[in-house]
C-alpha positions in Angstrom: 7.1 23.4 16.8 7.8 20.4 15.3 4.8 19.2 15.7 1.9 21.6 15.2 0.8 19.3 12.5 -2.3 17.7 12.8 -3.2 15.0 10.6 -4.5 15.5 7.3 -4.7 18.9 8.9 -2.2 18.9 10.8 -1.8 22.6 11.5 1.6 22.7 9.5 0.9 25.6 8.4 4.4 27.1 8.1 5.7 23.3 8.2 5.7 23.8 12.0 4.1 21.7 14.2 3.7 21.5 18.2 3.7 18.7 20.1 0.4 17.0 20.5 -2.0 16.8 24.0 -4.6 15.2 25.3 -8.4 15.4 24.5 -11.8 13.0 25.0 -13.3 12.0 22.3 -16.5 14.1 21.8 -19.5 14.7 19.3 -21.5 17.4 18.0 -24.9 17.3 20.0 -27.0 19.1 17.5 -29.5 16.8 15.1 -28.4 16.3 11.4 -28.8 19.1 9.5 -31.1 18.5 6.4 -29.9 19.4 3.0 -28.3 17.9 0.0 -24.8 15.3 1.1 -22.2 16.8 -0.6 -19.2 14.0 -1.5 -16.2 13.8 0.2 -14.2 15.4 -2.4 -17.0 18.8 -2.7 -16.3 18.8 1.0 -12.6 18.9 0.9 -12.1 21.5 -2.0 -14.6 23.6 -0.6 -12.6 23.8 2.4 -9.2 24.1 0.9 -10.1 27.1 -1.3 -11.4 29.0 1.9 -7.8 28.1 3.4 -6.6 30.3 0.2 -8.6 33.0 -0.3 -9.3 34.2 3.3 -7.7 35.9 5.3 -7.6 35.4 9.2 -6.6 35.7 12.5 -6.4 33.4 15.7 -5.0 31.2 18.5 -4.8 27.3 17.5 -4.6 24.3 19.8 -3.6 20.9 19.2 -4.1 18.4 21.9 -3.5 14.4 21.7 -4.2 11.2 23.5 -0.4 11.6 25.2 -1.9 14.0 27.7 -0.4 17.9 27.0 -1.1 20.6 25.1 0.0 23.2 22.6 -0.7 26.3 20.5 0.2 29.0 18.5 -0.9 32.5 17.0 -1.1 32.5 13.4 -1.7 35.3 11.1 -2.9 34.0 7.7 -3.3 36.1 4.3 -5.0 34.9 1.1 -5.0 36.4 -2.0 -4.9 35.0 -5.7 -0.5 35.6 -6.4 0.4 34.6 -2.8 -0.2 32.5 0.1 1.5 34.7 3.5 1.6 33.4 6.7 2.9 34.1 10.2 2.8 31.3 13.3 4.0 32.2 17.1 4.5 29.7 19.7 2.9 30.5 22.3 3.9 27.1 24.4 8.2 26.1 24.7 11.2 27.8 23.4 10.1 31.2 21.6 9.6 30.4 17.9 8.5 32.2 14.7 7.5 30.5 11.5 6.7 32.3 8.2 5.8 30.6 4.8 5.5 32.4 1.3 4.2 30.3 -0.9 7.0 27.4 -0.6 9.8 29.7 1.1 9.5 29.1 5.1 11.9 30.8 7.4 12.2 30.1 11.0 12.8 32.1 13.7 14.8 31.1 16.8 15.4 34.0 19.0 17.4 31.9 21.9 19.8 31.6 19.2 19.7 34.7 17.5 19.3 31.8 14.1 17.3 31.8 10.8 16.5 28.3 9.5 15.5 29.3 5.8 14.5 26.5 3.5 12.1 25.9 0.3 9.5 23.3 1.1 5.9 21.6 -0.6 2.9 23.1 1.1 2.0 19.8 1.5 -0.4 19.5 4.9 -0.6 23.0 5.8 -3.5 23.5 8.0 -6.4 23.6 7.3 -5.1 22.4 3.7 -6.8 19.0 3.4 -6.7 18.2 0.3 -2.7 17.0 -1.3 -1.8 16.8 -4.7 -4.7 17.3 -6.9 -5.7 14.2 -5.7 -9.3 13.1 -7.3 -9.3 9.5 -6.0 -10.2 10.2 -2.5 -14.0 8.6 -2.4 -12.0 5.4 -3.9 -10.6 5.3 0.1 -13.1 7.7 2.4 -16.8 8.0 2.7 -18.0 11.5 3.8 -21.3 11.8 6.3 -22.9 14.8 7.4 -23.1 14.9 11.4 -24.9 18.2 12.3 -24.1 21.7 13.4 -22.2 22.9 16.0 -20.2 25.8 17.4 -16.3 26.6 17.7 -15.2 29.3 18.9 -18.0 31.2 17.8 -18.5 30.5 14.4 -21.6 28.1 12.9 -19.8 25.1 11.7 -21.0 22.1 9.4 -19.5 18.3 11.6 -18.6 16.4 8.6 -17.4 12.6 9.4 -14.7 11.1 6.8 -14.9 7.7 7.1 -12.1 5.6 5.9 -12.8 2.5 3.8 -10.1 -0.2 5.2 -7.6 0.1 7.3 -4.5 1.8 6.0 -5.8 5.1 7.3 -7.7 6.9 9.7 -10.7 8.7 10.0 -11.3 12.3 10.7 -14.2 14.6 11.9 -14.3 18.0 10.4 -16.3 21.4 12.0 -16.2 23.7 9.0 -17.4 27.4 9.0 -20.7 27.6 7.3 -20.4 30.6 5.2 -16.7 30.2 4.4 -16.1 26.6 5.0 -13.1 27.1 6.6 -11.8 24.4 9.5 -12.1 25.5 12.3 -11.5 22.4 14.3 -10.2 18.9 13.5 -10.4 15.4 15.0 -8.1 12.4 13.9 -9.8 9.4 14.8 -8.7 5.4 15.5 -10.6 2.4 13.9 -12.4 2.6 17.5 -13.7 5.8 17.0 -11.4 7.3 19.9 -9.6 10.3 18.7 -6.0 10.4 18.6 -5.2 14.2 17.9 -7.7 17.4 17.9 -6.6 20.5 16.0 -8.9 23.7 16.9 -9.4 27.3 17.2 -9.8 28.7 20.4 -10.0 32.1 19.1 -10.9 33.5 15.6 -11.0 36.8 13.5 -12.2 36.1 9.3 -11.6 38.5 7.2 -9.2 40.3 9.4 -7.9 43.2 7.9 -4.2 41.7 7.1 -1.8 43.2 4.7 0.5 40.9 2.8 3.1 43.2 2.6 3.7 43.7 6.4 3.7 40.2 7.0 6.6 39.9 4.4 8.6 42.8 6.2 8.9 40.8 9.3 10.4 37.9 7.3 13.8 40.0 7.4 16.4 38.8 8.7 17.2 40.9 11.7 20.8 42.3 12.0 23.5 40.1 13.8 21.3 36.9 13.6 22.9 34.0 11.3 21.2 32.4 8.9 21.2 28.7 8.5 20.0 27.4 4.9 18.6 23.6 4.7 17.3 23.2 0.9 16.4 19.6 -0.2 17.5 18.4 -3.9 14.7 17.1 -6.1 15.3 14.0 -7.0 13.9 10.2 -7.9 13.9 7.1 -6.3 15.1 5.5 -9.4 18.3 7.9 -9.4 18.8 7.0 -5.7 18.5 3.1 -6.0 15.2 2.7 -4.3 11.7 1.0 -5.6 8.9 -0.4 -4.4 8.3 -3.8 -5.3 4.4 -3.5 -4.8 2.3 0.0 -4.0 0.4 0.5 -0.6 -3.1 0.6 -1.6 -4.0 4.3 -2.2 -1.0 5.6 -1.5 0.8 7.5 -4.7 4.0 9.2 -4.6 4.3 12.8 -5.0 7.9 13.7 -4.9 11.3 12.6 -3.4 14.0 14.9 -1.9 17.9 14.6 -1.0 18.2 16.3 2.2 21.2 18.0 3.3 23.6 16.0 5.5 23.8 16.1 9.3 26.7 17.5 10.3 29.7 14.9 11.1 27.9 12.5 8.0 29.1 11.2 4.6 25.3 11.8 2.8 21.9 13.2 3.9 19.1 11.2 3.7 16.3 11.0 0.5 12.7 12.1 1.9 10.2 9.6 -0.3 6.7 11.3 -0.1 2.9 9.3 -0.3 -0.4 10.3 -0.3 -3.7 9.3 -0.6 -5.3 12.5 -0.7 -5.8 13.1 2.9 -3.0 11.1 4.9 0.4 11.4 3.5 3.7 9.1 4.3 7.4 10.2 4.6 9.6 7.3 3.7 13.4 8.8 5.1 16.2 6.6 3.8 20.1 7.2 4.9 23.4 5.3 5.4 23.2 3.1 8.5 25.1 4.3 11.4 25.8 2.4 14.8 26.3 5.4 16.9 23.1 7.5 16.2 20.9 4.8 14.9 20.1 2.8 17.9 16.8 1.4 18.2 14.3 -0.2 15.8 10.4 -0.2 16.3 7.0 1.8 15.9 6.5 5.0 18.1 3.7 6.9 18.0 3.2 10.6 19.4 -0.6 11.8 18.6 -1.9 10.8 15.2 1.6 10.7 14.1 3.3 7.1 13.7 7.2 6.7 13.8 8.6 3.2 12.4 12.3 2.9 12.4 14.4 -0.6 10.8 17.9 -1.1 9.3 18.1 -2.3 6.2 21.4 -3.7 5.4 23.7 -0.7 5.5 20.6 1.5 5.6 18.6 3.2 8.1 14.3 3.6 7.2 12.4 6.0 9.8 8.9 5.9 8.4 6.6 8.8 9.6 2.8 9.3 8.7 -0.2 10.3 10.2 -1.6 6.7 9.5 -2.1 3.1 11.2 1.1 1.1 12.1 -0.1 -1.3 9.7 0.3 1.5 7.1 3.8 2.0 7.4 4.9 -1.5 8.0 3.2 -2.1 4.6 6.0 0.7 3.1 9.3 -1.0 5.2 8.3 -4.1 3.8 7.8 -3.1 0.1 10.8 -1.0 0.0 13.7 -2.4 -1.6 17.4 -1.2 -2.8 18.1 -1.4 -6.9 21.6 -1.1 -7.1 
């Protein structure tokens, strides 16, 4: 579940994610819909603040260019002193993932294991909208497409059209009464889309108490429970800089992550966004026998670059053009 993130909205609700599918790119038929444009950033907190305040129900699917599939249930409840959620995997190894606000706890029942941790609700589906950020028509354009239908719901098509290269584009269906997403596309300089996020199946407004969903976060007897907090930190403190920002890009908040087991020190989690896309800049202490192989990956929407650096070891992971993060490897640079 690693990878039930979608882009911007990369359904991380939870911080979970499922690996990505495959999916054509596709349009909404219907004619513009008349009307005052609203601006990129009216579009965006509209639909974050019907992420909050609703409550729903439903199945999500995210597909990709690689060719497979994935989805999960999610129960979601949205009131003004917490944000609740539930997400099922209903594709792989049996998986639940709650989030309170920033607590998340994972459940593995193959290994009768908890995975608690406290973690930024940075992404979570259909969260758009990062950090407060009020620079975003500095880097995106919003258009208006049309109407259309998903899965059964009127939605607004809303195109957000990036203004270089560093990042890429997305098209948004949003519920028109709520303006909730209910499906996602990211989208390549070409138009051709990389990752779609969707409902297949939704209930608004479902009658969801908060309260239950917090009872099932219990640990169940006999399970163990693993804890993986990061320490807030700042690049400074950790001997890191970079000698020239990515256009866009600002940083939000660095972490010290715990250390894999058999390792002298955990790695330091440098975090970038722009609004929309965000970039995880992971630097730890080179080591020969697990880091093997340098070079940009991608899987979906989601772009992997990994280089030593001296006795160090960058992975570099976004939901952004190559370009983007070879930008970041190359600005980074050790202090001390």
């Amino acid at each position: 579940m690693q990878r039930l993130r979608s882009s911007a909205l990369r359904l991380m609700l939870a911080g979970a994610a499922l690996a990505g599918g495959g999916v054509a790119a596709q349009t909404p038929t219907a004619q513009p819909v008349p009307g005052a444009e609203r601006g990129v950033t009216e579009w965006l907190v509209r639909m974050q603040e019907a992420s909050r305040v609703r409550s729903y129900v439903g199945t999500f699917v995210v597909s990709s260019s690689a060719g497979g599939m994935s989805s999960a249930r999610i129960w979601h409840v949205g009131d003004p002193a917490q944000q609740i959620e539930r997400v099922e995997v209903l594709t792989g190894a049996p998986r639940s993932t709650f989030r309170r606000n920033d607590e998340v706890m994972t459940f593995l029942p193959e290994h009768r294991l908890v995975r608690a941790e406290r973690r930024e609700a940075l992404g979570q589906f259909p969260n758009l909208l990062k950090g407060g950020d009020t620079t975003i028509a500095e880097h995106y354009a919003a258009r208006r497409l049309g109407a259309d239908r998903v899965a059964g719901f009127d939605a607004d098509v809303v195109h957000l059209v990036p203004r270089d290269g560093l990042r890429f584009g997305y098209r948004v269906w949003s519920e028109r009464r709520s303006g909730l997403v209910v499906k996602m596309q990211t989208l390549d300089a070409e138009g051709n889309v990389l990752e779609q996020s969707a409902f297949s199946e939704l209930q608004l407004d479902a009658p969801l108490r908060a309260d239950r969903l917090a009872q099932m976060m219990q640990t169940p007897a006999g399970w163990r429970v693993e804890r993986a907090d990061a320490v807030k930190t700042s690049p400074a403190a950790e001997g890191w800089a970079l000698r020239q920002p990515v256009a866009g890009f600002k940083p939000l908040s660095c972490y010290k992550r715990p250390a894999p087991a058999g390792t002298a020190d955990g790695a330091i989690q440098w975090i970038f966004s722009d609004g929309l896309a965000s970039v995880s800049l992971f630097v730890e202490p080179y080591d020969r026998q697990r880091h093997l192989k340098e070079g940009v990956m991608a899987a979906g929407a989601t772009q992997t670059l990994t280089r030593r650096m001296d006795d160090w070891w960058l992975t570099a992971v976004g939901e952004v053009p190559p370009a983007t993060l070879k930008a970041f490897a190359q600005s980074l640079e050790r202090r001390r």
